[in-house]
VEXDREN-2710 file (C-alpha; in Angstrom, 1 decimal):
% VEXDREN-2710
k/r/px/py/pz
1/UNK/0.0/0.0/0.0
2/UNK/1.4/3.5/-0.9
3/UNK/1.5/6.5/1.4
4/UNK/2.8/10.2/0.4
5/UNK/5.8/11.3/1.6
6/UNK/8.5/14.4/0.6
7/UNK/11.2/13.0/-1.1
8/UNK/14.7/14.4/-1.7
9/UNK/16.7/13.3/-4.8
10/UNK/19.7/14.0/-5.7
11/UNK/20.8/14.8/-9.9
12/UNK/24.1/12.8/-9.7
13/UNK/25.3/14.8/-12.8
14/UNK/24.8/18.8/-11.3
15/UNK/24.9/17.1/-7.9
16/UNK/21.7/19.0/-7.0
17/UNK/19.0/18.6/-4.9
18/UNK/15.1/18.6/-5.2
19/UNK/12.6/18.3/-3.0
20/UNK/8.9/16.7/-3.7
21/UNK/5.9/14.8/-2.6
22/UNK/5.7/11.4/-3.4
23/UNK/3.8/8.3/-3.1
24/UNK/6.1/5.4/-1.3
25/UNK/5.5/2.1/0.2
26/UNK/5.8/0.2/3.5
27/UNK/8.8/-1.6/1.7
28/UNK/11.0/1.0/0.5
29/UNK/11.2/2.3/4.5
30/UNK/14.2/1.3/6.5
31/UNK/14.7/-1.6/9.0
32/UNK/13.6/-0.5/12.4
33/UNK/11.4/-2.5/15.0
34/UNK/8.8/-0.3/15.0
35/UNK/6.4/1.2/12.3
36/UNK/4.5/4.4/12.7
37/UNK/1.8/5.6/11.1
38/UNK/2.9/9.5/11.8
39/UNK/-0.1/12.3/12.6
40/UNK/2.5/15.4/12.6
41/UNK/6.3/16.6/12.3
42/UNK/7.5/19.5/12.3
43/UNK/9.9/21.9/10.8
44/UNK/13.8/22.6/12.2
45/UNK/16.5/24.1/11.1
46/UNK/18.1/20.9/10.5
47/UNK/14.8/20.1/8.3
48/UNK/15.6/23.1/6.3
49/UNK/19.1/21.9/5.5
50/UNK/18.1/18.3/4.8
51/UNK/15.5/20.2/2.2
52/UNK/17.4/23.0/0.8
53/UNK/19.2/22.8/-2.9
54/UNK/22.6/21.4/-1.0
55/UNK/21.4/18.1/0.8
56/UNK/22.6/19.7/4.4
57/UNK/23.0/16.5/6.6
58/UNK/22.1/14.0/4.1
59/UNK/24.7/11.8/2.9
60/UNK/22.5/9.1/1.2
61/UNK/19.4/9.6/-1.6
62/UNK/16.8/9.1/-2.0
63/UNK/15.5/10.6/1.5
64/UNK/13.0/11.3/3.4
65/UNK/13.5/14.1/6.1
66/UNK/11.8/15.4/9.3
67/UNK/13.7/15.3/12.6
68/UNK/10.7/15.2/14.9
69/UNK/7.3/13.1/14.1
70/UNK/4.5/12.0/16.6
71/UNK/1.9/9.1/15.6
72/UNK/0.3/6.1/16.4
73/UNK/1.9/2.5/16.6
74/UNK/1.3/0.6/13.5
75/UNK/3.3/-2.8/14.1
76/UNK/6.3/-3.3/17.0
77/UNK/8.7/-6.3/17.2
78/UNK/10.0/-4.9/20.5
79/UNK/7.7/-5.5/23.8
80/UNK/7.5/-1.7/24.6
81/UNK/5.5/-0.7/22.1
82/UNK/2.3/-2.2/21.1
83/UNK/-0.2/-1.3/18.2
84/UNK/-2.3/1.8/19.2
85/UNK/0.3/3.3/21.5
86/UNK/1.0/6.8/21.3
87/UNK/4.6/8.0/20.8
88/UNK/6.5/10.9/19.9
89/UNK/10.5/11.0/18.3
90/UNK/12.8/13.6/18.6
91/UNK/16.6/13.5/17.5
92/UNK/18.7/10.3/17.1
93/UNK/19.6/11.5/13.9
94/UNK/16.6/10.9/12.6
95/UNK/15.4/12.7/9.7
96/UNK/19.5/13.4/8.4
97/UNK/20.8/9.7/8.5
98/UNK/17.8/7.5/8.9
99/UNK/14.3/8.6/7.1
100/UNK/12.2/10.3/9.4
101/UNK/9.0/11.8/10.1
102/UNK/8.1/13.9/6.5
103/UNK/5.7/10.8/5.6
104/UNK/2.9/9.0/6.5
105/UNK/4.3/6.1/8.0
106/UNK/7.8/5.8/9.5
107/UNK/9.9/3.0/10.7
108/UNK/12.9/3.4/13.4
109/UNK/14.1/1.8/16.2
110/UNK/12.3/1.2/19.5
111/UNK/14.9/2.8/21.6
112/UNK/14.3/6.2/19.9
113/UNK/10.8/6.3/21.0
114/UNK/9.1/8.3/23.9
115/UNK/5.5/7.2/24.5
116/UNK/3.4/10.0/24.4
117/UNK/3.5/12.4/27.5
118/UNK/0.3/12.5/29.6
119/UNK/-1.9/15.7/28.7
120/UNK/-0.4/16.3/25.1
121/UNK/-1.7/14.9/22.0
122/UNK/0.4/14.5/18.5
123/UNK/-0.7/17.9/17.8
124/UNK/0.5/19.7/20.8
125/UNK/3.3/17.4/21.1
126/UNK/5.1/18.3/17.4
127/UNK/3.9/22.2/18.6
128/UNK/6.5/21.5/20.9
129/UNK/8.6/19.1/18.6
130/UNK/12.9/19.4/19.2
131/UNK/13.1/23.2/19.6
132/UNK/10.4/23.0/22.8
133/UNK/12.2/19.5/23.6
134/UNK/15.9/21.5/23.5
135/UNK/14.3/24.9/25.7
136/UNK/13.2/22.6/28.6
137/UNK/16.5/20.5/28.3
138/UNK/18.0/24.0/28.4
139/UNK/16.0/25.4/31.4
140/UNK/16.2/22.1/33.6
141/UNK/20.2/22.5/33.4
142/UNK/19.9/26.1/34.3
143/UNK/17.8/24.9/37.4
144/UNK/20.5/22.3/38.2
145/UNK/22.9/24.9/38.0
146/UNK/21.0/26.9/40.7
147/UNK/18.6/29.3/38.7
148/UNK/15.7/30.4/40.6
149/UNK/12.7/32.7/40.0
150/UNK/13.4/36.4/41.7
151/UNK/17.4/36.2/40.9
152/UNK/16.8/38.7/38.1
153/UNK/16.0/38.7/34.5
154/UNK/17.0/35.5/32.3
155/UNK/17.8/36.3/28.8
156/UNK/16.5/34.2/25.9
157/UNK/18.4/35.0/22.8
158/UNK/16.5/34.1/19.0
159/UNK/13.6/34.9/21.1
160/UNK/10.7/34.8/18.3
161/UNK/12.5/31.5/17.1
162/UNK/11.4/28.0/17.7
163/UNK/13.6/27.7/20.5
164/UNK/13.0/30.5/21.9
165/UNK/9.0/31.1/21.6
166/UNK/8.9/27.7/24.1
167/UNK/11.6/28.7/26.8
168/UNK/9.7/32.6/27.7
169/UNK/6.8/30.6/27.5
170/UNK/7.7/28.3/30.1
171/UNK/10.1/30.4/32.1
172/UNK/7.4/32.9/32.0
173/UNK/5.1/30.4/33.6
174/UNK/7.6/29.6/36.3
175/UNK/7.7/32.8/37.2
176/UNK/10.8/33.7/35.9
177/UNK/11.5/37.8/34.9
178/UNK/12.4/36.9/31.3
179/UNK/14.2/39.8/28.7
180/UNK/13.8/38.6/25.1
181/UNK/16.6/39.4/22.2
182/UNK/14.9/39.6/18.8
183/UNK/16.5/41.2/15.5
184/UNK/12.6/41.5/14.5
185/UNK/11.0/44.4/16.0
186/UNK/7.9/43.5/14.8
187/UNK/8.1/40.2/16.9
188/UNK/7.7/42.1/19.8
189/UNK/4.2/42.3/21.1
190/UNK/4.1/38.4/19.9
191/UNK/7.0/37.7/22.5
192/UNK/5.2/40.1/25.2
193/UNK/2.1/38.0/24.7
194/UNK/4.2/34.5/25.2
195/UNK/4.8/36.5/28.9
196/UNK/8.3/38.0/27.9
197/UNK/8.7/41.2/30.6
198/UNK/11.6/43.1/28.4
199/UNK/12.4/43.4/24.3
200/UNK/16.2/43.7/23.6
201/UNK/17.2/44.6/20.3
202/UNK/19.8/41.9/18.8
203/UNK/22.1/45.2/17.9
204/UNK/22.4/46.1/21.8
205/UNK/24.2/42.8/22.1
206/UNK/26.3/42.0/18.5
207/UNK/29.1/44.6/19.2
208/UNK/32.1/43.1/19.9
209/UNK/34.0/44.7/23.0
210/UNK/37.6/44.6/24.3
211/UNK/36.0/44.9/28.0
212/UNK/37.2/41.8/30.1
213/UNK/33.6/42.3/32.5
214/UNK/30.2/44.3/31.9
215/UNK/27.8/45.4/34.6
216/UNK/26.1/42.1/35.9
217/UNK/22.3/42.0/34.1
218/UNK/21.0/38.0/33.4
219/UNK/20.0/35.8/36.5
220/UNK/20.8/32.9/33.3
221/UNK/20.7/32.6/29.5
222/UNK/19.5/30.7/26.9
223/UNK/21.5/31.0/23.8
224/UNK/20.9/30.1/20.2
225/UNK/22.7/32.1/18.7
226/UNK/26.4/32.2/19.9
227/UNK/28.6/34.1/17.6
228/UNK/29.6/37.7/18.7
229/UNK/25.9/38.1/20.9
230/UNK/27.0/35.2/23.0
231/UNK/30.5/36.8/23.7
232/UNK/28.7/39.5/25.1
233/UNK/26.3/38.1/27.0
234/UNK/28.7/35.9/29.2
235/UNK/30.4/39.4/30.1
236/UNK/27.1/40.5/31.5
237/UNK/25.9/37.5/33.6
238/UNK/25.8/37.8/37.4
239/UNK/28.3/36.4/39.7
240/UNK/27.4/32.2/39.8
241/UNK/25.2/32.1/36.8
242/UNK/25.2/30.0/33.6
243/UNK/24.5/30.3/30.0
244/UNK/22.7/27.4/28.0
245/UNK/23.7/27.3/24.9
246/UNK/21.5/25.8/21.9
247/UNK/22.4/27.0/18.9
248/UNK/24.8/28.5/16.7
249/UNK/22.9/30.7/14.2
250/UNK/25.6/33.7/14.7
251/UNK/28.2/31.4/14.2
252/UNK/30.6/29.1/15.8
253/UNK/33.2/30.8/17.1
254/UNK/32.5/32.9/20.3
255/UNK/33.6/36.3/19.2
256/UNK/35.1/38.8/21.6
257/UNK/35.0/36.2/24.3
258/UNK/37.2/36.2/27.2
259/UNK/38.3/33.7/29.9
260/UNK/37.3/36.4/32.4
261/UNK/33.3/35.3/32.9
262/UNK/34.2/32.5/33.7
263/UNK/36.9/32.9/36.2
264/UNK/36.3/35.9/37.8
265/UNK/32.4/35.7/37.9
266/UNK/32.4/31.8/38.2
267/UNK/30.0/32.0/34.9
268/UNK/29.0/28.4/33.2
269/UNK/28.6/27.8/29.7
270/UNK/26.2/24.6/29.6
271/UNK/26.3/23.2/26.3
272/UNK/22.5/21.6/25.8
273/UNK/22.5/18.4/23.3
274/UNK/19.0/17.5/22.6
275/UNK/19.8/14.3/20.0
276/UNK/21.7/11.6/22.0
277/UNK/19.8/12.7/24.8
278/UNK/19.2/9.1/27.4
279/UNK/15.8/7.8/27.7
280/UNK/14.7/8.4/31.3
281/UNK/15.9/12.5/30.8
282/UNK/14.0/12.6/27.6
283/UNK/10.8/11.4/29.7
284/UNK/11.7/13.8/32.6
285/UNK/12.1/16.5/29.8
286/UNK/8.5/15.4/27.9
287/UNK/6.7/15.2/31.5
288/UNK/8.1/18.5/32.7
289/UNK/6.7/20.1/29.0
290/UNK/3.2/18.9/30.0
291/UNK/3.3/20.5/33.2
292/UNK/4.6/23.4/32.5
293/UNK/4.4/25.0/29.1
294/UNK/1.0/26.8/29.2
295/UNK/-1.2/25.0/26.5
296/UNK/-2.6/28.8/25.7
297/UNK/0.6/30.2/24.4
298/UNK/1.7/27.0/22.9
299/UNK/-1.5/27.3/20.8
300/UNK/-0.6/31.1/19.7
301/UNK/2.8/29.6/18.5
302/UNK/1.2/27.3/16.0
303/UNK/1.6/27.7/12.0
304/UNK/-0.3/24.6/10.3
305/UNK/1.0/23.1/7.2
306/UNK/1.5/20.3/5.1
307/UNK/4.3/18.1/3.2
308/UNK/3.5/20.4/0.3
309/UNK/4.3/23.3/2.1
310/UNK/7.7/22.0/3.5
311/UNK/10.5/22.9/0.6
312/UNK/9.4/26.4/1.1
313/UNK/9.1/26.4/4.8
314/UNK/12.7/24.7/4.7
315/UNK/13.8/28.0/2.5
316/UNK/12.6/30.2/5.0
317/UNK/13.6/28.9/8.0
318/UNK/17.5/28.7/7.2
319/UNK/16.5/32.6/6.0
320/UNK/15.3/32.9/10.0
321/UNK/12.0/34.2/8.6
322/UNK/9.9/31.5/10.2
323/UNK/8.3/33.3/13.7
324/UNK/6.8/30.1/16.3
325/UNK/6.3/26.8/15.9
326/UNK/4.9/24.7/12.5
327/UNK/3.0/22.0/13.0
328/UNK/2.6/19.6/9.7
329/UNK/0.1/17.8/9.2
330/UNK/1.5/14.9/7.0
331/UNK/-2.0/13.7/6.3
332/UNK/-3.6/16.7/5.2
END
C-alpha cells in the first residue's frame, strides 16, 4: 500500500537537490522495530538543511526528512510498544541519516521512542517538537545549575524562534523575569504576549568589546545564537550564573569572548544536546513540557502546514523568517 511522503533526490550529474511529494511504500522504509503511522512533524532548522538545494545532513538519496514526528503505533517487534500506543520521536539523527517523520508512515528503532507524555496529544506534542524538547533541556540544566525565579531577568536569545518562543513561555510560567533578544521588532508584542517582561534589540548585544567584564544584568541565558551576541552576553551575567547554549545561528566561534566570565564571575557555559539525549531525561524533559508549558501560548505559537508546504518552509527557516512553531500535518 502507498503512502505520500516528501522525497529528496539527488541529480548525480549537477549534484543538486530537489525536494517533492511522493507516493512510497511500506517496503521501500528502513529496517527499524517499530512502524508508525505518523499524525504530525515539524519543521527545524536541520529540516531546512536536509530540504534545501545542497542536501545539508544528508549523505544518502533518496531521503525522506523530518527530525521530529508523533503518531500512532502501527506494528512493533520490540515489547515496549504495542499497536495503538501513542509515541513521539525527537533526534537520534533521525530525519539526516535515517528517514524520518516527513511521511505517513515511518519505521525506526524502538529505543528512539518516547511514548506520548500525559496531557499532550500529536498535535501539541510536534507544537513542541525538538526546539520545545531543546528549551526545557536547556531550562532544567539552568535549574541544576541553581537558577531560581526572583534572581533577576534571564535572557533568551532568537527569542521569536522555535527555540525561543517555548523557553519565555515556560520560564514565563515559572515565574521567571524573562528579557527577550529579537532582530525582528515586529516580533515584539508576539514575544510580550508569550509573557516575555523586556524586548532587547539583537544590535544592543552584537558589538564586539575589548572589556574583560560588563555590569552584571542575566540571572541565566538561553543562547541560540552564539557568535559575537554570545560573547557579550557571558560578560554580563551575574556572579554564579550560567549560560545554556542551543544554537549556533551567529556562528561558531564565540567572538570577543574572554576567559574572564568564567573565572572571575564563576560564569557556566552549559552546552544543551538534545539528539543523543538518554531515555529516562527525555521522559523527565516530555513530563516536565506537559506541566509546565502553558497550552494557551503553545497554541498562539502554532503555523499549520502540510508536506507540500515543506520545501518552502525549509527556505525560510534557514532565512530565519519563520516566527513560532509549524506544525505539519502529513495527512492533510
Amino acid at each position: 500500500m502507498s503512502f505520500n511522503a516528501l522525497v529528496v533526490t539527488k541529480d548525480e550529474d549537477s549534484g543538486k537537490t530537489s525536494a517533492a511529494v511522493t507516493q512510497i511504500s511500506e517496503s521501500d522504509l528502513p529496517q527499524g522495530d517499530v512502524t508508525v503511522a505518523v499524525e504530525y512533524s515539524t519543521v527545524n532548522y536541520k529540516d531546512g538543511l536536509c530540504i534545501g538545494p545542497g542536501g545539508g545532513l544528508v549523505r544518502n538519496y533518496p531521503h525522506v526528512p523530518g527530525i521530529d514526528f508523533a503518531g500512532t503505533v502501527e506494528e512493533s517487534s520490540d515489547a515496549r510498544y504495542k499497536p495503538g500506543d501513542k509515541v513521539v520521536l525527537t533526534g537520534w539523527r533521525v530525519g539526516e541519516a535515517h528517514w524520518g517523520g516527513y511521511a505517513q508512515k515511518a519505521r525506526v528503532k524502538a529505543d528512539w521512542l518516547v511514548p506520548l507524555p500525559e496531557g499532550l496529544d500529536t498535535r501539541q506534542t510536534m507544537a513542541v517538537g525538538t526546539a520545545g524538547f531543546t528549551a526545557m533541556l536547556a531550562i532544567m540544566a539552568l535549574e541544576d545549575g541553581g537558577l531560581k525565579p526572583g534572581a533577576g531577568p534571564v535572557l533568551v536569545t532568537g527569542a521569536a524562534g522555535g527555540v525561543g518562543s517555548v523557553a519565555v513561555s515556560i520560564l514565563a510560567k515559572l515565574g521567571y523575569e524573562v528579557a527577550a533578544v529579537t532582530g525582528r521588532p515586529e516580533t515584539g508584542d508576539y514575544l510580550k504576549d508569550l509573557g516575555a517582561t523586556q524586548i532587547v534589540p539583537r544590535e544592543d548585544l552584537t558589538e564586539v568589546t575589548k572589556k574583560p567584564l560588563e555590569a552584571e544584568q542575566w540571572s541565566g541565558c538561553i543562547d541560540a545564537v552564539a557568535g559575537a551576541m554570545l560573547g557579550r552576553v557571558l560578560k554580563q551575567m551575574k556572579y554564579g550564573t550560567s549560560v545554556a547554549a542551543i544554537g549556533l545561528a551567529g556562528g561558531a566561534p564565540i567572538e570577543g569572548a574572554l576567559i574572564t566570565p568564567f573565572i572571575l564571575r564563576g560564569v557556566n557555559l552549559l552546552g544543551i544536546d538534545s539528539v543523543m539525549q538518554p531515555y529516562a531525561r527525555r521522559v523527565e524533559a516530555w513530563k516536565r513540557i506537559a506541566s509546565d508549558l502553558p497550552m494557551e501560548k503553545l497554541e498562539a505559537m502554532i503555523q499549520p502546514a502540510t508536506l507540500s508546504d515543506l520545501p518552502q518552509l525549509g527556505h525560510d527557516i534557514l532565512k530565519g523568517k519563520v516566527k513560532g512553531r509549524v506544525v505539519v500535518d502529513v495527512n492533510a
